[in-house]
PDB file of the backbone (N, CA, C, O) and the ligand in Angstrom, with CONECT records:
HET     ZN  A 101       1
ATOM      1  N   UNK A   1       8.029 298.195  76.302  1.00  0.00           N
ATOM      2  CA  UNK A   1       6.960 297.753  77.190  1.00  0.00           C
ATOM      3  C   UNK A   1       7.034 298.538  78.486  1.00  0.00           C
ATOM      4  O   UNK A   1       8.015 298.264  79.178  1.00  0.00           O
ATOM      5  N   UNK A   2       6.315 299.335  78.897  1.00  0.00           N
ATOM      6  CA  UNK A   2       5.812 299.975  80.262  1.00  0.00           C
ATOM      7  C   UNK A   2       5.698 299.042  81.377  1.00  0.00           C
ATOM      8  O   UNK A   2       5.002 298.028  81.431  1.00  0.00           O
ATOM      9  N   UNK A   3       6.425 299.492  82.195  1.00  0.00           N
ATOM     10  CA  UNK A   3       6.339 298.621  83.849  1.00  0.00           C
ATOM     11  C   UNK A   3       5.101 299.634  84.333  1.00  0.00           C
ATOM     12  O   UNK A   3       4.855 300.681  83.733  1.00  0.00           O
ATOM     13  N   UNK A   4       4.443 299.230  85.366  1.00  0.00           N
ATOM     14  CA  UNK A   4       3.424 299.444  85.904  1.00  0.00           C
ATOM     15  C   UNK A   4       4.075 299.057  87.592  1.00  0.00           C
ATOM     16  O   UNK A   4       4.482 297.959  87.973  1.00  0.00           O
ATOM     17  N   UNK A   5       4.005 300.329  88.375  1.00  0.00           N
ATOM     18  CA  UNK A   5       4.706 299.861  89.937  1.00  0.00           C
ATOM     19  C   UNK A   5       3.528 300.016  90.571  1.00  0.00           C
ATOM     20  O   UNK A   5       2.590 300.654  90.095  1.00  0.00           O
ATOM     21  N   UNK A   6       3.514 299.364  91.822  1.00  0.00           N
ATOM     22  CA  UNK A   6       2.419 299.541  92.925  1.00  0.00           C
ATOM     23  C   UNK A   6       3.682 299.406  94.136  1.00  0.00           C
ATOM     24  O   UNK A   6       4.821 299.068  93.814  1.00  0.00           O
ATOM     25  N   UNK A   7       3.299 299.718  95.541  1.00  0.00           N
ATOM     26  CA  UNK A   7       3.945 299.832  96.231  1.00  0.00           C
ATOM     27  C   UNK A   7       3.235 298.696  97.510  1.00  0.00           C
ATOM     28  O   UNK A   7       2.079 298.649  97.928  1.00  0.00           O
ATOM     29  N   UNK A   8       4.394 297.896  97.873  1.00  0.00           N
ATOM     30  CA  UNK A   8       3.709 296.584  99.094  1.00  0.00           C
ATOM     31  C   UNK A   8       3.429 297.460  99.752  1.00  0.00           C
ATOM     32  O   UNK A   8       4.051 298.522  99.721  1.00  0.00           O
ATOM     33  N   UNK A   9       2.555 297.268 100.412  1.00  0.00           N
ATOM     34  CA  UNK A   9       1.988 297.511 101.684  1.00  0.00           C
ATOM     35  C   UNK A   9       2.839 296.782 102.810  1.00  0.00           C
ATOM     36  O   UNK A   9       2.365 297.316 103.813  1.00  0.00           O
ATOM     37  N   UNK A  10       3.412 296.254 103.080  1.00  0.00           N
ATOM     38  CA  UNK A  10       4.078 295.054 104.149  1.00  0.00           C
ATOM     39  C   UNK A  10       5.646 296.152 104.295  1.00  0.00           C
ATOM     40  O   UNK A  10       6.018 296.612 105.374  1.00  0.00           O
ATOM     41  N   UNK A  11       6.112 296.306 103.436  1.00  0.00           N
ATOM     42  CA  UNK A  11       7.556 296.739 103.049  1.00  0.00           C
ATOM     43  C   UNK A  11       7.826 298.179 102.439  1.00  0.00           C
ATOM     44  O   UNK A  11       8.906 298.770 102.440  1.00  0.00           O
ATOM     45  N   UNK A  12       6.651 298.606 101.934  1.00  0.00           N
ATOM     46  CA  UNK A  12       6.906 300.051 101.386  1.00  0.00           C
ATOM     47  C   UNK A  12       7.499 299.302  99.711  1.00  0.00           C
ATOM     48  O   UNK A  12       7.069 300.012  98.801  1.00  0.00           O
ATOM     49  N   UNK A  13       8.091 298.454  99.331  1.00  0.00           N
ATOM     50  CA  UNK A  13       8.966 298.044  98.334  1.00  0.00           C
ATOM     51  C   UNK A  13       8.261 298.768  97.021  1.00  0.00           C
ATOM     52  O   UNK A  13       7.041 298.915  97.102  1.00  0.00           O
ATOM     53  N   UNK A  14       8.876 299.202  95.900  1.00  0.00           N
ATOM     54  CA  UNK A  14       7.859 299.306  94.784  1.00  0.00           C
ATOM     55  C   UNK A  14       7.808 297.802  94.032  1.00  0.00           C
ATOM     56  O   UNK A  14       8.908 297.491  93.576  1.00  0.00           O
ATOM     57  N   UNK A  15       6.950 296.999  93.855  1.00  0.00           N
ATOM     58  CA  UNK A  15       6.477 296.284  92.810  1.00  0.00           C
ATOM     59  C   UNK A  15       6.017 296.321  91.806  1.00  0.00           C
ATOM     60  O   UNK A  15       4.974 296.969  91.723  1.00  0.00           O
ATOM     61  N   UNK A  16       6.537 295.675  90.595  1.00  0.00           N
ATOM     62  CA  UNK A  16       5.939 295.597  89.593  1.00  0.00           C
ATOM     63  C   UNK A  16       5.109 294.465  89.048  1.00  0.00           C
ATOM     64  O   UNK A  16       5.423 293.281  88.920  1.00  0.00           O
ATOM     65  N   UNK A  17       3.730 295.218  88.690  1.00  0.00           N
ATOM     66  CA  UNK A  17       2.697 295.014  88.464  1.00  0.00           C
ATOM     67  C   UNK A  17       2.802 294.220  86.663  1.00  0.00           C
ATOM     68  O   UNK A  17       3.612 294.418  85.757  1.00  0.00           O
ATOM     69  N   UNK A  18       1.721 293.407  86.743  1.00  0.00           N
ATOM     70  CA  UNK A  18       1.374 293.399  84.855  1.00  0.00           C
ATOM     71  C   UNK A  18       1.151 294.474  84.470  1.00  0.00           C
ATOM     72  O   UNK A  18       0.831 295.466  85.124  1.00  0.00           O
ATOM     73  N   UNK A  19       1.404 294.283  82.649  1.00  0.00           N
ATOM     74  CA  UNK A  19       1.028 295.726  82.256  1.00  0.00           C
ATOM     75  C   UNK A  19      -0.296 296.093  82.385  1.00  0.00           C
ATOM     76  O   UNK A  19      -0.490 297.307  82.448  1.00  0.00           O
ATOM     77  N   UNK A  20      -1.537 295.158  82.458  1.00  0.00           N
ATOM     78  CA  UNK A  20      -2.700 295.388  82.377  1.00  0.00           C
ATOM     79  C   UNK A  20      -3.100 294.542  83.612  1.00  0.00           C
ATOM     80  O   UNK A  20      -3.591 293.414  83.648  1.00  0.00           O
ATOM     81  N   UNK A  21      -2.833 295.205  84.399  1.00  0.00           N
ATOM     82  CA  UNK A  21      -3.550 294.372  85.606  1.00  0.00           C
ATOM     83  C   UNK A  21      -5.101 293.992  85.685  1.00  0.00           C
ATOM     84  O   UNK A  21      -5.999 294.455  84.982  1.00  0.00           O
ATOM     85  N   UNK A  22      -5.193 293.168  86.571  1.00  0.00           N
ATOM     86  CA  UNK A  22      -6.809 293.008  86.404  1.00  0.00           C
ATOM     87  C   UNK A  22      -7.161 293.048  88.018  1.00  0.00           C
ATOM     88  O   UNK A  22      -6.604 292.298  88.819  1.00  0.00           O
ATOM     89  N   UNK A  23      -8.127 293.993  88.377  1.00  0.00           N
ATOM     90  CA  UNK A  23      -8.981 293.886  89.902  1.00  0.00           C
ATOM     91  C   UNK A  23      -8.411 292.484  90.514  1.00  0.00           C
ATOM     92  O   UNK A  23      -8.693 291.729  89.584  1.00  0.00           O
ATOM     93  N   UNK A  24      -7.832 291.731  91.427  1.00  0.00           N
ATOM     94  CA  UNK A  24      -8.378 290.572  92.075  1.00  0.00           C
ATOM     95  C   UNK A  24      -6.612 289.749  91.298  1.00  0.00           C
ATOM     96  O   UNK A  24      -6.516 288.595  91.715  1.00  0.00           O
ATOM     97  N   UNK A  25      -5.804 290.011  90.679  1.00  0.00           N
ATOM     98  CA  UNK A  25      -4.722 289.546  90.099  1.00  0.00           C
ATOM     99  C   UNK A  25      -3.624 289.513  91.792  1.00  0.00           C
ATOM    100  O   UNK A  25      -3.961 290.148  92.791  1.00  0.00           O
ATOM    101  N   UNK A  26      -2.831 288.966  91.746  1.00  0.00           N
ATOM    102  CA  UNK A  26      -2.353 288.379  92.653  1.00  0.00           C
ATOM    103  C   UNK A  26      -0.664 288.350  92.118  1.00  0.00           C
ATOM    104  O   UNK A  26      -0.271 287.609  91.217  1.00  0.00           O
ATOM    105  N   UNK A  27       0.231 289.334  92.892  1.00  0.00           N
ATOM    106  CA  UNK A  27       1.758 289.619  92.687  1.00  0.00           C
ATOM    107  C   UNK A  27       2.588 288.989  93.977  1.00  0.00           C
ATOM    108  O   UNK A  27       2.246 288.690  95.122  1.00  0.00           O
ATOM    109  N   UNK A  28       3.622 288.938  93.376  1.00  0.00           N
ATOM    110  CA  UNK A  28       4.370 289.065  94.976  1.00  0.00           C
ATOM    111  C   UNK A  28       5.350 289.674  95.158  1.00  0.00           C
ATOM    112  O   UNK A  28       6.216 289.445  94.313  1.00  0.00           O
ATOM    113  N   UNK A  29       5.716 290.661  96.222  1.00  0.00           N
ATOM    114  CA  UNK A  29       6.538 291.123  96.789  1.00  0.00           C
ATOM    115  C   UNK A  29       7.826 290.462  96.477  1.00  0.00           C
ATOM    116  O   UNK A  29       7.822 289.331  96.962  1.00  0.00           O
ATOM    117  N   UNK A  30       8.837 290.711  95.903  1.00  0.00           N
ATOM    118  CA  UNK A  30       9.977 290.214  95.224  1.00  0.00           C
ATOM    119  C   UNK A  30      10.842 290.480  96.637  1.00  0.00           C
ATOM    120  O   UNK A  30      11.613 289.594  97.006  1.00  0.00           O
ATOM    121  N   UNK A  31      10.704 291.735  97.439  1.00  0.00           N
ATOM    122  CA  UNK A  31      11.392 291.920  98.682  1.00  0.00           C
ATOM    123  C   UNK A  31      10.587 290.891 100.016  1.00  0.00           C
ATOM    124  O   UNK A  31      11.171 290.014 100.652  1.00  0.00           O
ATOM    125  N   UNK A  32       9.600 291.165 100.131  1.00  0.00           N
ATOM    126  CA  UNK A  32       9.360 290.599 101.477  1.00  0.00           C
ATOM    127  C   UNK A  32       8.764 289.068 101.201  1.00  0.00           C
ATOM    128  O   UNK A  32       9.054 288.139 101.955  1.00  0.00           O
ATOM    129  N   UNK A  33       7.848 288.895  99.973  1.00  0.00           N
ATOM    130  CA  UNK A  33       7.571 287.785  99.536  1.00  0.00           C
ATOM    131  C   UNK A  33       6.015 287.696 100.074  1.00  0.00           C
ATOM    132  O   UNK A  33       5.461 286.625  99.824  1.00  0.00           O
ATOM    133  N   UNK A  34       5.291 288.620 100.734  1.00  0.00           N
ATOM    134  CA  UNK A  34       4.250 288.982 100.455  1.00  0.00           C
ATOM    135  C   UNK A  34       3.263 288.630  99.153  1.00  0.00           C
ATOM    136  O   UNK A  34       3.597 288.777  97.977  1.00  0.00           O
ATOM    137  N   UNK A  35       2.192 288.216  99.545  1.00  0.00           N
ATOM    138  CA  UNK A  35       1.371 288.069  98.147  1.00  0.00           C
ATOM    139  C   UNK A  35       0.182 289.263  98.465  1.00  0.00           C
ATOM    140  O   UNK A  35      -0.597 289.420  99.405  1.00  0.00           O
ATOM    141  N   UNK A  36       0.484 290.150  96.992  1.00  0.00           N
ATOM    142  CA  UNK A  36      -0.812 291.063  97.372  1.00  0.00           C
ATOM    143  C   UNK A  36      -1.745 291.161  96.037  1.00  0.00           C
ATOM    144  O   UNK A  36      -1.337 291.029  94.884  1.00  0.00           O
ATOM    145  N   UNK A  37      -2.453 291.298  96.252  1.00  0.00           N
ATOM    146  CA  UNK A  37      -3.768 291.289  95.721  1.00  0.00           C
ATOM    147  C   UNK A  37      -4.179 292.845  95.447  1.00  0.00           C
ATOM    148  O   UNK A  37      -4.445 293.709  96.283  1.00  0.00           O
ATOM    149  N   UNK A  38      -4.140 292.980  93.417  1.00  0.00           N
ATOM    150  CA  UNK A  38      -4.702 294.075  93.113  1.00  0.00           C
ATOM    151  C   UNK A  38      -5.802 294.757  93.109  1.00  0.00           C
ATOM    152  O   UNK A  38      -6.564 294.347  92.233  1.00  0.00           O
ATOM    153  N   UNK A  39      -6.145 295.481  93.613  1.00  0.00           N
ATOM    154  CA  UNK A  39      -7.424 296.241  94.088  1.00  0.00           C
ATOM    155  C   UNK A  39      -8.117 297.301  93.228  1.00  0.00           C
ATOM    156  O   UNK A  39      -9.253 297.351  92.756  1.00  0.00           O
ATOM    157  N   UNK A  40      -7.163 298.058  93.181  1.00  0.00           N
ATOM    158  CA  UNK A  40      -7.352 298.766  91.974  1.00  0.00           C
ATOM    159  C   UNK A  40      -6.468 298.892  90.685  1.00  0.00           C
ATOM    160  O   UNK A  40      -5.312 298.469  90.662  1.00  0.00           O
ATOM    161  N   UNK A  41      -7.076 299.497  89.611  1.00  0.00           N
ATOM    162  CA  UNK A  41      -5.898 299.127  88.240  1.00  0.00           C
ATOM    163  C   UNK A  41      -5.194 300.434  87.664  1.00  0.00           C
ATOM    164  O   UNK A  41      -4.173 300.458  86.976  1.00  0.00           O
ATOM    165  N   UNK A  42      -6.101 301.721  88.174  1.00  0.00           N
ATOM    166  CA  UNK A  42      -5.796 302.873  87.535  1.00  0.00           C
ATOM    167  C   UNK A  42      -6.011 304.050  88.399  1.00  0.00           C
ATOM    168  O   UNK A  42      -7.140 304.542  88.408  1.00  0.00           O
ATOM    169  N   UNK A  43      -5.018 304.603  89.174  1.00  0.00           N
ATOM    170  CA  UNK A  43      -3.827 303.996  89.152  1.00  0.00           C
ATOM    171  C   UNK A  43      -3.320 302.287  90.121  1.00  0.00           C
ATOM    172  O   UNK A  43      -3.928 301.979  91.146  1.00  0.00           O
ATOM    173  N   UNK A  44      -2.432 301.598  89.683  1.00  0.00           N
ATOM    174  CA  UNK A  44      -2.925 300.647  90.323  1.00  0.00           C
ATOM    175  C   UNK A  44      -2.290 300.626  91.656  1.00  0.00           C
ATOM    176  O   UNK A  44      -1.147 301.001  91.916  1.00  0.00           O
ATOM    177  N   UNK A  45      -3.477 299.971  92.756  1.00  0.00           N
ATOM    178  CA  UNK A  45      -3.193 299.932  94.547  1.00  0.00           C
ATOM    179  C   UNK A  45      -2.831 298.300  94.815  1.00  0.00           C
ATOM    180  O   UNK A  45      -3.349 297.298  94.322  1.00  0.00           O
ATOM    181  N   UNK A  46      -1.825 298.423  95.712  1.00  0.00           N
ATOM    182  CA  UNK A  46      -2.185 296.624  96.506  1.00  0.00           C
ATOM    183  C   UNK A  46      -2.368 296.676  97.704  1.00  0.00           C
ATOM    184  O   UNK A  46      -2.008 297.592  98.445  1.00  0.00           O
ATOM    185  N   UNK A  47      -3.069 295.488  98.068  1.00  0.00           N
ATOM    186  CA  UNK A  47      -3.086 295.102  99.323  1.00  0.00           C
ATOM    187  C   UNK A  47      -3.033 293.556  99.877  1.00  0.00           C
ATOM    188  O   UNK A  47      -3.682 292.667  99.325  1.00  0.00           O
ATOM    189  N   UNK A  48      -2.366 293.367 100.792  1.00  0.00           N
ATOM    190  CA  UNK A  48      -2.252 292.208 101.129  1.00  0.00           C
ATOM    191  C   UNK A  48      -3.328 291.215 101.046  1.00  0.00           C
ATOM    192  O   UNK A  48      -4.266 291.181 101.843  1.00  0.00           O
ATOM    193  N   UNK A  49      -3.187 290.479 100.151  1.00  0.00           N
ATOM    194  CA  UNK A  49      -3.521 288.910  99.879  1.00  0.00           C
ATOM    195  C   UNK A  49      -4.705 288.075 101.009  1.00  0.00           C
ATOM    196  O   UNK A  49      -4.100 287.976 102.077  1.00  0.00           O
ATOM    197  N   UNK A  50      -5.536 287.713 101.098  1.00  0.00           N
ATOM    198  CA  UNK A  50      -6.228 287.344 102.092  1.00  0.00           C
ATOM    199  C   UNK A  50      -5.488 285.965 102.252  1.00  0.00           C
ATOM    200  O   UNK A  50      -5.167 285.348 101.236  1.00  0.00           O
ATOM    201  N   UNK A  51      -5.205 285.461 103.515  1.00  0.00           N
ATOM    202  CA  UNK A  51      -4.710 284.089 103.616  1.00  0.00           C
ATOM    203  C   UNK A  51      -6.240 283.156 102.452  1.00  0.00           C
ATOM    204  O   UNK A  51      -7.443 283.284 102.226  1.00  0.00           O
ATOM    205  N   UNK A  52      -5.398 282.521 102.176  1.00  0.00           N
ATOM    206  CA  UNK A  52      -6.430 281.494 101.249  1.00  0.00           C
ATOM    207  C   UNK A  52      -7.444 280.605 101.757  1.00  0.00           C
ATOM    208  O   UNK A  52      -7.086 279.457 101.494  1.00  0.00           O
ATOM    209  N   UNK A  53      -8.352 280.613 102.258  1.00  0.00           N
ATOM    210  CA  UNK A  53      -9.016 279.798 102.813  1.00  0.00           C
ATOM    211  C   UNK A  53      -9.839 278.560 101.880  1.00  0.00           C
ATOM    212  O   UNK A  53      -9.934 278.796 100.675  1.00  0.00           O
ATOM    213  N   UNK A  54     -10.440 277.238 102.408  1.00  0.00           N
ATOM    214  CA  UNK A  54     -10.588 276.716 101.615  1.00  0.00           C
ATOM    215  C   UNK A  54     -11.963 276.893 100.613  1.00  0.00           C
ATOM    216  O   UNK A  54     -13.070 277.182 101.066  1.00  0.00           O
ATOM    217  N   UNK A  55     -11.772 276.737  99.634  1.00  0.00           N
ATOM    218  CA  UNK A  55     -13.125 276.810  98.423  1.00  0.00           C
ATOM    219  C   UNK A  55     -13.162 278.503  98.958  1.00  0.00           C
ATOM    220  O   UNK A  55     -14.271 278.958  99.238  1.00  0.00           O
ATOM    221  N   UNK A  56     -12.103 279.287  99.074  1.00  0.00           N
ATOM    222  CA  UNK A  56     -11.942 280.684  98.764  1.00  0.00           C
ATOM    223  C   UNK A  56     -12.230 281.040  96.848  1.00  0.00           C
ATOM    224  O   UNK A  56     -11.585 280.449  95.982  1.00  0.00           O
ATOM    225  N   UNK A  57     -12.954 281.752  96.641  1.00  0.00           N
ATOM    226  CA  UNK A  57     -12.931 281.950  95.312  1.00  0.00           C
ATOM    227  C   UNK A  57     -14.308 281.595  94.322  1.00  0.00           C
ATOM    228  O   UNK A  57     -15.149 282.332  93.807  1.00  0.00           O
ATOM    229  N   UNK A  58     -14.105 280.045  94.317  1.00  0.00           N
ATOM    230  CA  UNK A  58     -14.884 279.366  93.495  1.00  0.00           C
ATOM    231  C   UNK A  58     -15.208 278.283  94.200  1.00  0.00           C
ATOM    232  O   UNK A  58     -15.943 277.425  93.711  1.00  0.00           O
TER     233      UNK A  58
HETATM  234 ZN    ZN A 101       7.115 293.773 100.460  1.00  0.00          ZN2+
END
């Protein structure tokens, strides 16, 4: 099985990603504990997580 890394934005850290990420999927920083939010899939980018606001989403 293939790891897939993206790199935090917060920490520089490399993270690993799902193998098939999806736009809008949501990791966390295993070092800083950051939640970032996948942006792109190929190759895949993160970026920090929008604080959650309420009825954010749906
Ligand atoms: Zn980090």
């Amino acid at each position: 099985m293939k790891r897939t890394m993206a790199h935090c934005t917060e920490c520089d850290a490399e993270v690993t990603v799902p193998d098939d990420p999806l736009v809008g999927e949501i990791v966390d920083c295993t070092v800083c504990g950051t939640e970032l939010e996948t942006v792109e899939v190929s190759p895949p980018v993160l970026q920090r997580a929008p604080e959650l606001a309420e009825d954010w989403g749906e």
